[in-house]
Structure formats: structure tokens, C-alpha cells
C-alpha positions as CSV (number, residue, x, y, z in Angstrom):
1,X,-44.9,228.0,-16.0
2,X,-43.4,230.6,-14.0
3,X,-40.8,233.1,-15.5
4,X,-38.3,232.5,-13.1
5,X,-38.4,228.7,-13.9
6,X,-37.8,229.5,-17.5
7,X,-35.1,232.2,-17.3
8,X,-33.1,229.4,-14.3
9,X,-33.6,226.3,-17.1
10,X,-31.8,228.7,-19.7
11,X,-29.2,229.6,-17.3
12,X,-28.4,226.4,-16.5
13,X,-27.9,225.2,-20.5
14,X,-26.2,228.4,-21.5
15,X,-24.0,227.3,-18.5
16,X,-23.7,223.6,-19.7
17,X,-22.8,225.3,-22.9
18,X,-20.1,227.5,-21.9
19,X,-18.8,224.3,-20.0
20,X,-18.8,222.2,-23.0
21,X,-17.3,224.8,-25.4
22,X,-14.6,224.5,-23.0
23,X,-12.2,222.0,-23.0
24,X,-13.9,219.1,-21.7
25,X,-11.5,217.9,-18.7
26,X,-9.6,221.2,-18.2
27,X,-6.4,222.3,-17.6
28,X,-4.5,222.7,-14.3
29,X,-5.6,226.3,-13.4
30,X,-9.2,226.0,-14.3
31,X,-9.1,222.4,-12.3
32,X,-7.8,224.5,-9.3
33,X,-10.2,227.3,-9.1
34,X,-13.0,224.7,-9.7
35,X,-11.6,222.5,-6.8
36,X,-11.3,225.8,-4.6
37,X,-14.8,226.3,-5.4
38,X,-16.3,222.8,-4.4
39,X,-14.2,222.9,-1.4
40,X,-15.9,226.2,-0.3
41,X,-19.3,225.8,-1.0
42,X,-21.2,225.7,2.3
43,X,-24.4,224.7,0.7
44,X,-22.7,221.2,0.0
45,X,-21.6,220.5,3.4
46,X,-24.9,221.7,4.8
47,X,-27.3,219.4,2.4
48,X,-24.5,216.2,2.9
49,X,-25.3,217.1,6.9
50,X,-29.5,216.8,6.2
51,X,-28.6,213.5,4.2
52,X,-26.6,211.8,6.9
53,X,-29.0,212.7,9.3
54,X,-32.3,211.6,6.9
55,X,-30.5,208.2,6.8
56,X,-29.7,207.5,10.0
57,X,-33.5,207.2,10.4
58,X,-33.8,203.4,9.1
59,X,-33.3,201.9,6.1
60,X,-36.6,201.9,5.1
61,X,-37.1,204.3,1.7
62,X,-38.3,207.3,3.2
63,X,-40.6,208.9,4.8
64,X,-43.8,207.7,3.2
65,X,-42.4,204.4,3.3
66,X,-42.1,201.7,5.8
67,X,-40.7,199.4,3.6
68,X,-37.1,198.5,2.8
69,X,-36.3,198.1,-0.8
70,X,-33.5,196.6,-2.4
71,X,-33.5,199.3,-4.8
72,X,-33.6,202.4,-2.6
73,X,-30.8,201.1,-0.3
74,X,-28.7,200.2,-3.1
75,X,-28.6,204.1,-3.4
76,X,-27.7,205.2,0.2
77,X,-26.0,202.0,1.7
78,X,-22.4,204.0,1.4
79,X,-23.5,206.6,3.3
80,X,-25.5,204.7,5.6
81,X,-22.5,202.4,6.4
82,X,-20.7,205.3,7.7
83,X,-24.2,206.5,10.2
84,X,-25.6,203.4,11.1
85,X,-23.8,200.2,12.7
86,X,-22.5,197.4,9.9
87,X,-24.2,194.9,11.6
88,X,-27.8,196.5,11.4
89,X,-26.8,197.4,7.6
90,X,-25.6,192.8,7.3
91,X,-28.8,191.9,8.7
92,X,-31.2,193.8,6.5
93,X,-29.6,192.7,3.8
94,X,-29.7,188.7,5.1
95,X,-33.1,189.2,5.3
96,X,-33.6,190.0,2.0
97,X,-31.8,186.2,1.3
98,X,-34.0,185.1,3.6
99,X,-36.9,186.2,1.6
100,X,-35.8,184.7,-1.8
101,X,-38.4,182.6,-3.2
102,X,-38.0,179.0,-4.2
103,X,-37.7,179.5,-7.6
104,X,-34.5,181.9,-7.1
105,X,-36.2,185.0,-7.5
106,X,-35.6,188.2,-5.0
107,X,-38.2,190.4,-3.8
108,X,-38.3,194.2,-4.3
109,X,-38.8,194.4,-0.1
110,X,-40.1,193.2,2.9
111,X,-41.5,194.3,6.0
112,X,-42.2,193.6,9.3
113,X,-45.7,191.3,9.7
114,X,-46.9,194.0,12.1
115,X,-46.2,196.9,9.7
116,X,-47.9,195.1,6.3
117,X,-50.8,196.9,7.1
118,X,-51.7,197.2,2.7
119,X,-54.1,195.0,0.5
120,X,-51.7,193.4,-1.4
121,X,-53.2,190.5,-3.7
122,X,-50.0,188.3,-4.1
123,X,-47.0,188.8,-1.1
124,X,-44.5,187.1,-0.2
125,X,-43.6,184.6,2.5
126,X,-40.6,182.5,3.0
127,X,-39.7,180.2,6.2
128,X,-36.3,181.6,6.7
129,X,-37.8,185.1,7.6
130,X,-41.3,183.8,9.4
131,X,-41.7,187.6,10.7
132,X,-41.6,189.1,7.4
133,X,-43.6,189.8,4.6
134,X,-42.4,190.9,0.9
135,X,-43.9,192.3,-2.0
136,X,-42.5,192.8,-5.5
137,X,-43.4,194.9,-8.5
138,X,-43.6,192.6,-11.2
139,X,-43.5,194.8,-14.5
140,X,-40.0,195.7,-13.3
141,X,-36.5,193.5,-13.8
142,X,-34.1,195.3,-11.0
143,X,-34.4,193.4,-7.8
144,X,-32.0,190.8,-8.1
145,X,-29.3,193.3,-9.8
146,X,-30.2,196.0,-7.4
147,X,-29.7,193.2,-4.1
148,X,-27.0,192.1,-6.1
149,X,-25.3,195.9,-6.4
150,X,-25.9,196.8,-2.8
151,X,-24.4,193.6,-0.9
152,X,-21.1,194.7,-3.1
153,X,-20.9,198.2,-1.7
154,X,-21.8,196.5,1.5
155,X,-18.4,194.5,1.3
156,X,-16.4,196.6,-0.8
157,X,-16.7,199.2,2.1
158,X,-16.5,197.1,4.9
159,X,-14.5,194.3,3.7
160,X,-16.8,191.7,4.9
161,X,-16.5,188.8,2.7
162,X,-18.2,186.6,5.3
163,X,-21.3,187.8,4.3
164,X,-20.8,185.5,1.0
165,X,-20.4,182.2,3.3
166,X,-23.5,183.1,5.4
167,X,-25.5,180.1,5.3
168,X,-29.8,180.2,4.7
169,X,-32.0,178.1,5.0
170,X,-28.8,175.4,4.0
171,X,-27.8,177.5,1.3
172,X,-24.8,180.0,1.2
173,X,-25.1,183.8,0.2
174,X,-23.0,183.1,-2.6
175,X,-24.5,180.2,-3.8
176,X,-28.3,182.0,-3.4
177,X,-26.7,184.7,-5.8
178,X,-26.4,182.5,-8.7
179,X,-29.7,181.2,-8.0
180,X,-31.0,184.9,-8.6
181,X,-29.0,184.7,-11.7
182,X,-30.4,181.8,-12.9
183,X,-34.2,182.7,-12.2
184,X,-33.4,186.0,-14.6
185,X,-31.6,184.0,-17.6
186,X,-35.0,181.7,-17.0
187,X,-37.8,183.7,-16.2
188,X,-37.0,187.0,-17.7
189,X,-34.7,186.5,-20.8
190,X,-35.0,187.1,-24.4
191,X,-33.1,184.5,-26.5
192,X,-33.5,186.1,-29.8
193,X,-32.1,189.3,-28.1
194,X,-30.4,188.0,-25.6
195,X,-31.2,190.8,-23.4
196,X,-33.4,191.0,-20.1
197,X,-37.5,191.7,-20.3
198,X,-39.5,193.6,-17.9
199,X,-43.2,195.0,-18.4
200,X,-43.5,198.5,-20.8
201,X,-42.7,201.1,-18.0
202,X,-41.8,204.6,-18.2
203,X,-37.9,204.4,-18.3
204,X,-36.5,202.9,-14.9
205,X,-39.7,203.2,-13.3
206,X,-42.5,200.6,-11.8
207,X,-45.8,201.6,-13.3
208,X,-47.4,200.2,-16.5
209,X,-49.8,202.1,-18.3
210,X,-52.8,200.0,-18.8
211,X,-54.4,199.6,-15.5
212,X,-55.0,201.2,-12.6
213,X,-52.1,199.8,-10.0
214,X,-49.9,199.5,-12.9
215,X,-47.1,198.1,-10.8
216,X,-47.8,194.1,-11.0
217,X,-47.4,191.7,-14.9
218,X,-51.0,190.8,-16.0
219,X,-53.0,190.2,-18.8
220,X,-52.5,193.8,-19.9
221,X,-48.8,193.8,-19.3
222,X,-46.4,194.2,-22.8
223,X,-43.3,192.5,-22.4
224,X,-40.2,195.2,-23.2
225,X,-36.4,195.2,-23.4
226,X,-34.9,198.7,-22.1
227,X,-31.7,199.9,-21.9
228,X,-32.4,200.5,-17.2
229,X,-33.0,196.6,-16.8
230,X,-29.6,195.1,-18.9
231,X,-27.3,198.0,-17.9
232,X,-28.0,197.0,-13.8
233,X,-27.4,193.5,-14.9
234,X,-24.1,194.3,-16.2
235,X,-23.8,196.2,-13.0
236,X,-24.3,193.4,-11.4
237,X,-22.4,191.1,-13.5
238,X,-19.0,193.3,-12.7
239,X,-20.1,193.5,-8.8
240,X,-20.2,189.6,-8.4
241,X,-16.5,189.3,-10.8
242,X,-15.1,192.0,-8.5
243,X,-16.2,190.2,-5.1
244,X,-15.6,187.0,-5.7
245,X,-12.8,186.9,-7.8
246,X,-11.9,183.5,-7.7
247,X,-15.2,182.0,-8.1
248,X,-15.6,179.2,-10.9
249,X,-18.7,181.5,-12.3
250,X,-16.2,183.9,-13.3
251,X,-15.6,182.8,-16.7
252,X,-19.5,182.4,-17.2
253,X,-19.9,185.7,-15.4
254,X,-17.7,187.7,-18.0
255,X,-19.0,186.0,-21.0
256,X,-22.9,186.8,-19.9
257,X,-21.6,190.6,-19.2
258,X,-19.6,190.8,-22.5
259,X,-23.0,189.6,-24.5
260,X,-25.2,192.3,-22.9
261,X,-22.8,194.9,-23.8
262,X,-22.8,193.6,-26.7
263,X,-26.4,193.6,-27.3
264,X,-27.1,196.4,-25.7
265,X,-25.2,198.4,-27.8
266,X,-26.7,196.5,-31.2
267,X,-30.5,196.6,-30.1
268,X,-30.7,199.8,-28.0
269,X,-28.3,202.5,-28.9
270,X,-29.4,204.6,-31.6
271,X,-26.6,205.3,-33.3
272,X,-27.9,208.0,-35.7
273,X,-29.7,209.4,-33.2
274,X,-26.8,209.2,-30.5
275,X,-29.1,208.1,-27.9
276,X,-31.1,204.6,-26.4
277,X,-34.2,203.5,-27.6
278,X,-37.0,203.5,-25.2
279,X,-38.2,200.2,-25.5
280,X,-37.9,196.7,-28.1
281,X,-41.7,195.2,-28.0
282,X,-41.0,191.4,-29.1
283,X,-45.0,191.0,-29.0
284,X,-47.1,193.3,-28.9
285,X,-46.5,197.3,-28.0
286,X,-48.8,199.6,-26.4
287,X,-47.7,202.7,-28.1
288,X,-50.9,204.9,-29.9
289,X,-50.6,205.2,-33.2
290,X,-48.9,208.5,-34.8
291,X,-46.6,208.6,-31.9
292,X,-42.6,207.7,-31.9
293,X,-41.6,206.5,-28.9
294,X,-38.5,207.0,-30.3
295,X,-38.5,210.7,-29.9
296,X,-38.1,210.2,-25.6
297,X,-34.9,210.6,-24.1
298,X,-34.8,208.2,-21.2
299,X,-32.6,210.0,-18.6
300,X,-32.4,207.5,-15.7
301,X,-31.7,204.7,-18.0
302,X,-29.1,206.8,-20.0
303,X,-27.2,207.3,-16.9
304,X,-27.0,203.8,-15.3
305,X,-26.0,202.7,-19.3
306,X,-22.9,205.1,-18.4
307,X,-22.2,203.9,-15.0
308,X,-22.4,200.0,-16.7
309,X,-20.1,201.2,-19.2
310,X,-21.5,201.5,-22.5
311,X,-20.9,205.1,-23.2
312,X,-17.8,206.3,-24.2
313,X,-16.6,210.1,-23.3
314,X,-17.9,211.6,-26.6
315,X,-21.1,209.8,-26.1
316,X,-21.3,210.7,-22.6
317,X,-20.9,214.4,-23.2
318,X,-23.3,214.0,-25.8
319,X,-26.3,212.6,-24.0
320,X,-25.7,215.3,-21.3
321,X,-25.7,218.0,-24.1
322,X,-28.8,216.4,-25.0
323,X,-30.0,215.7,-21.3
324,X,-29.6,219.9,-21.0
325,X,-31.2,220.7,-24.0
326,X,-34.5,218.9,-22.7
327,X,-34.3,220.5,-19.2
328,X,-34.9,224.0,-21.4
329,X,-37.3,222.6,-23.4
330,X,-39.2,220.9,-20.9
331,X,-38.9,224.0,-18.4
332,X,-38.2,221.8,-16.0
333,X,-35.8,222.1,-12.9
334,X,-32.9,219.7,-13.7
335,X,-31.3,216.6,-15.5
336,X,-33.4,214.6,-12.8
337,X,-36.4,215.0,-15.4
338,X,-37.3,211.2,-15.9
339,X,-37.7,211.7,-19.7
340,X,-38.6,214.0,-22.5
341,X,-40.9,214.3,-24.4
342,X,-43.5,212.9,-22.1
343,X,-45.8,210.1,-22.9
344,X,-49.0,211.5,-24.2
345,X,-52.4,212.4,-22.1
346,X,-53.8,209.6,-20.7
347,X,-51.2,207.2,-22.3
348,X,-51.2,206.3,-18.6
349,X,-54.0,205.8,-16.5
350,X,-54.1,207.9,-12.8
351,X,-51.5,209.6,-11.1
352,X,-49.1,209.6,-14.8
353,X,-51.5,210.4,-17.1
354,X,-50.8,213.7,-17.2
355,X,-47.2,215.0,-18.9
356,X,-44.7,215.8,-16.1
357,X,-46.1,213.4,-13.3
358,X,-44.6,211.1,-10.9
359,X,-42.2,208.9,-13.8
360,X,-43.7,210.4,-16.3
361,X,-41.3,213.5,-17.1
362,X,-41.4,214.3,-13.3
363,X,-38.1,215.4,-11.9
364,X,-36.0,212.8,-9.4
365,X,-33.0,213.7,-7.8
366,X,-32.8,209.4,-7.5
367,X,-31.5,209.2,-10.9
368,X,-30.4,212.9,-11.6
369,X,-28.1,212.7,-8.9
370,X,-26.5,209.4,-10.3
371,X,-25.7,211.4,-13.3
372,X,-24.0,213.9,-11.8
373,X,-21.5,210.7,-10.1
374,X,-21.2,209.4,-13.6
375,X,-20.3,212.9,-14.9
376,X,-17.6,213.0,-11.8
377,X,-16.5,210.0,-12.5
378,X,-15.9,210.0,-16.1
379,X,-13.9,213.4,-15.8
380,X,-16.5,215.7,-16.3
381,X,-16.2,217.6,-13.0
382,X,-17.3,221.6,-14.5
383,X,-20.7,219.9,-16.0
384,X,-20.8,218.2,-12.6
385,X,-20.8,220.8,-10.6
386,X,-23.0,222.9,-12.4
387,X,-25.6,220.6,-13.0
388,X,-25.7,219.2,-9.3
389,X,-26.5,223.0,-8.1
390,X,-30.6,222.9,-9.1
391,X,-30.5,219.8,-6.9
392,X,-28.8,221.3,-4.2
393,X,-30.5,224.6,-4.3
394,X,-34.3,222.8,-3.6
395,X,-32.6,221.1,-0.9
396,X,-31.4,223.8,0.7
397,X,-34.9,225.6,0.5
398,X,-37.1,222.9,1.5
399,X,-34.6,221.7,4.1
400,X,-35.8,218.2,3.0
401,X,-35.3,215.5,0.3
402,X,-38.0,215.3,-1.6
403,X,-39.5,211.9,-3.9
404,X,-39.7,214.2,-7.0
405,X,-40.5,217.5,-8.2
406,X,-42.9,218.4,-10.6
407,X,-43.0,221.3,-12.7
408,X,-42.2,225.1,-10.9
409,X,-39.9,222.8,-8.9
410,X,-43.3,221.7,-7.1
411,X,-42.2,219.0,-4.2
412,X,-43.9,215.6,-3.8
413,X,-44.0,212.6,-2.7
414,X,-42.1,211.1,0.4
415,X,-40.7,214.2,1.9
416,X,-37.6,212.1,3.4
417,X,-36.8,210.2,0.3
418,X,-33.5,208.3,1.5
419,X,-32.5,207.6,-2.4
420,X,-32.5,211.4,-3.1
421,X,-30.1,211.7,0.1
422,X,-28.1,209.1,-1.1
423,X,-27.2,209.8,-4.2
424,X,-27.1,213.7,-3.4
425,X,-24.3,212.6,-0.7
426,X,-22.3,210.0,-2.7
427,X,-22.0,212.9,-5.6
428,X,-21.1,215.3,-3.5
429,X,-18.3,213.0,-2.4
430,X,-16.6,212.0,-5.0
431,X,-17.0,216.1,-5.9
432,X,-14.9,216.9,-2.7
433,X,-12.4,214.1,-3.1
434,X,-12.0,215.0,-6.3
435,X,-11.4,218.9,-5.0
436,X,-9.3,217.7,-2.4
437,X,-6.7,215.6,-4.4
438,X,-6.7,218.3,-7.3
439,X,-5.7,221.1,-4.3
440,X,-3.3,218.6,-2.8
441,X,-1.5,218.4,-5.9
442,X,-1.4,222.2,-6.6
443,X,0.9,222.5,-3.1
């Protein structure tokens, strides 16, 4: 580990530290001269410029991607509504309705027939999109709630309710969406938790640990409730009661939504130890013996659980304390650190075997950037700031946005990583409209 990795980690906590010892949501003055401060930082206006221009590229995830995924333009669909034209952004997400199976379920993406140019043992076809192929990682349990997600920010920002009454294959938008509900309350809920299931992945990610592709259910698959998959479906859950309103589904809607909250608090926050479990295993679990899974702090799933609600402010400044506290003992560059500890050596076979690879403690402005939005959103702006700078900082020196980082702030992956961009520009956002309303009222 370089020394100059070290020394930035414990600036950065003794920084989160100072913040924290100070009042929480400060007062006027200190509001100001942060505000002043946001508004005049040139390094946020230059890396929102590289974002907007990244994702007017496509829609597809990146640069090492052809593919569009539900999940990766749930992430950047804000800022690509105001680069690209709304009726490219309607129709790539009708074709993801177009590519829903029979049995209700959603894909993770799709492709062009031309472009699926991959061995892939079980994709997807559907009549409504004959020129397009999907595939889906099956250990994970966000494709409907991601889909879900990004056709609200679709209409929340555009106003396009039409969307809803768009009819496929005979069957309405709106009426496909509860069909996608339906498949996950049948095919991928717990009844004696009464919480979603995916496959045992490393926090919010797509990759199992027993075989070599790791990203499809199999024989070696272990069925696991985590904190990522339930807090998107409550998400979710408050998307559909906030765009259709008047829907008869409302009434289930709110009761399903008030139950995982519920249970998600009961089965997966740790009360003692103020933060989530990684996983329940209702059969079997993979986990070594002599190893507490308990001990890993899941980062990405901590800070959707915040965006879905389940944190209040004390816990929230909490989990960032703690979320700080593992970025120094990690020596890693940011709160975009997957999770810490790491899974042990060769817990994971391949590319994650190793501690601090790929979703295995590597670093992802995907989900650290959606932490720094919670943190603005929740009133936290000083922490905010702050911890958004090692995020913008590799930015500004690669000139690019990068899949993840590994440890020395080491780029890989997709070197246009349109999530990364997304999330980067959203925070910086709701930063600078938070700057600008806080100097408006200071004149």
C-alpha cells in the first residue's frame, strides 16, 4: 500500500470526524460558507461536464458494455433525460416490456440480435421484441425493482404517464408491472420471512462464490435474504404508489411495502451492532467455518436501506461513521468500498477470490456515489461534500469514469462506466441545488 494512500484514507476520517463532532445539520453561517464552497468548486462542474458527455453515448452500461441494463440506467436515466431525446430514453425502456417473459419475470438486459455476439447457455427471447435478445443474472433479485425504479424517474421527470397505458403484446405497461410483482411474491419470496431471496452474493452484487461464472442459480447456488434485494423492493413499492396514485393496487401496494419494512428491520438490522446483516441462509450457507459473516459491513446495501427508508438520522450518521472507519482500515480510496472486512482467500473462485477485487471489497463509485445523495438528502450536506471529493478527485485525474477501483486507487474495469457518471452527476446536483437555495436565502 502506498503511503500516500494511507495518510489520504486518514485525512478523509479525521475529516469525517471533525464533521461529525460538529453539529450534524449546521447552523446558518457554516451552511453559507459550505454552500459558497460547493457553488465554487470547478472540479464539480468539470467532472458533471465528462458525465453528461459519457452518457450521451447510448444507454448501454459503459464502455465495455454493449448491453443495456435495467440496473445501470436506473442510475443515469435523470441525467440522460436531460442529453438524450425522451423518446429514445421511452423506447428502451418499452423494450425492456417487451422482453418480459411469460411467467412475469423481467430481464436484467437485452441487446440487439446482431450485437449478442457471447456464449450464453440460457437467453432470452420474446415475440414482442423479435430483434432482441436478453440475458439475466439469476443469483440476483433487482431486475424488476430496478425496471420498476427507472420507468418512475422516467415519468416523474418528464411527466409522461402515457407510458403506463402503452399497450404489449395486448397487455398494458401498468398491468405488465404487476405481473413483475407477482412473479417476485411467487418465484422469489420467503414466507417464513416474508422478505425477497436471491443467490449468496457479495452485497448488491451478481457473482456467487462456488463456480466459475458465478452469475447464474444452479446446483451450487445458496438461497439468501439481504438487506440490497428488499430495500429496492420497497423502492419500488413507493415508485408504483407515487405514479399511479389512484390505482386499486394501492392498498395492496402499501401493505406489501409496510411488511418489508417491517421485516427488514426485524431479520436484518443488527441492532446491537447498529448495522445489517450480510445475509439470512434459510437452507444451507456457504460460509467456512471459523468465519462471522457477521463482521462485513455491506456498504452498497446499507445505502439503498437509507434511500428505502429504514434508517433513521442517528442511524444514518452512524453507518457513515462506520462506513469511514473501514475506508481507514481498509486503506482504501472511499465509501465506494463494496464491503469490509472482505470475504476470505478463495472464498470466491476467479476474478474475487482475492480480498479487494471486483465486488469483493473493491471500490465503486456506483454505490458510493448513491451514498453521498442519501447523505444530501437526509441533511448531511458537510459529510457529503467531503466524502464525494475522493470520487471526484480520480475523476478528475483519469478524465474518465471508471467500473471500480482497486486498492492504490488502481482503475478497472469499463473505463466509461455510465452508473459511475450517473450517480456522480445526480449527487453533485442535489449538492448545487442544495448550495444554491441555501445562498438564495442568505440575500
Amino acid at each position: 500500500m502506498k503511503k500516500n494512500s494511507t495518510f489520504f484514507s486518514l485525512i478523509l476520517l479525521l475529516l469525517g470526524t471533525q464533521l461529525s463532532a460538529q453539529q450534524t445539520k449546521p447552523d446558518g453561517i457554516t451552511q453559507l460558507k459550505l454552500a459558497k464552497s460547493i457553488l465554487a468548486d470547478q472540479n464539480l462542474k468539470y467532472v458533471d461536464s465528462l458525465a453528461r458527455e459519457v452518457i450521451k453515448e447510448g444507454f448501454n452500461a459503459g464502455s465495455g458494455y454493449s448491453q443495456i441494463w435495467a440496473r445501470d440506467l436506473n442510475t443515469f436515466i435523470e441525467t440522460a433525460l436531460e442529453e438524450r431525446s425522451q423518446a429514445d430514453i421511452r423506447g428502451a425502456i418499452l423494450v425492456f416490456f417487451q422482453m418480459q417473459q411469460p411467467n412475469g419475470e423481467m430481464v436484467d438486459g437485452y441487446v440487439l440480435k446482431k450485437d449478442f455476439t457471447w456464449h450464453d447457455d440460457t437467453p432470452y427471447y420474446s415475440e414482442n421484441a423479435p430483434g432482441h435478445v436478453g440475458f439475466k443474472n439469476t443469483v440476483e433479485t433487482d431486475q424488476e425493482t430496478s425496471l420498476i425504479q427507472l420507468l418512475g424517474k422516467y415519468i416523474r421527470k418528464t411527466k409522461d404517464y402515457s407510458i403506463l397505458e402503452e399497450s404489449i403484446g395486448g397487455i398494458s405497461v401498468k398491468d405488465r408491472i404487476q405481473l413483475m410483482l407477482d412473479y417476485l411474491k411467487r418465484e422469489r419470496f420467503n414466507h417464513k420471512y416474508q422478505l425477497l431471496w436471491g443467490a449468496m452474493t457479495a452485497d448488491w452484487g451478481d457473482v456467487q462464490p462456488n463456480d466459475s461464472f458465478g452469475c447464474d442459480w444452479n446446483e451450487l447456488s445458496n438461497e439468501a435474504i439481504d438487506i440490497y434485494d428488499n430495500a429496492m423492493f420497497i423502492i419500488a413499492l413507493q415508485t408504483l404508489i407515487d405514479i399511479q396514485p389512484n390505482s386499486p393496487k394501492v392498498t395492496e401496494w402499501k401493505g406489501l411495502k409496510k411488511s418489508l419494512e417491517t421485516n427488514s428491520r426485524r431479520h436484518l438490522w443488527d441492532k446491537k451492532k447498529q448495522k445489517f446483516i450480510p445475509h439470512i441462509y434459510p437452507k444451507t450457507s456457504p460460509i467456512p467455518k471459523g468465519f462471522d459473516e457477521n463482521t462485513i459491513h455491506y456498504h452498497g446495501g446499507t445505502a439503498i436501506a437509507i434511500e428505502a427508508g429504514l434508517l433513521s438520522d442517528s442511524e444514518i450518521k452512524t453507518v457513515n461513521t462506520q462506513m469511514l472507519e473501514n475506508v481507514r482500515l481498509s486503506g482504501m480510496p472511499s465509501i465506494g468500498l463494496t464491503l469490509y472486512p472482505t470475504y476470505p482467500v478463495g472464498f470466491f473462485i476467479g476474478g474475487m477470490a482475492q480480498p479487494y477485487q471486483y465486488q469483493n471489497g473493491g471500490d465503486w463509485t456506483w454505490f458510493g456515489g448513491r451514498m453521498i445523495q442519501q447523505l444530501v438528502l437526509n441533511g448531511f450536506y458537510q459529510e457529503a461534500y467531503a466524502e464525494l471529493q475522493p470520487m471526484i478527485d480520480r475523476v478528475v485525474k483519469n478524465k474518465g469514469f471508471y467500473e471500480w477501483y482497486g486498492q492504490n486507487n488502481v482503475p478497472s474495469g469499463s473505463g466509461k462506466f455510465k452508473g459511475s457518471a450517473g450517480v456522480l452527476s445526480k449527487a453533485i446536483a442535489l449538492l448545487e441545488s442544495w448550495a444554491e437555495t441555501t445562498v438564495e436565502k442568505n440575500h
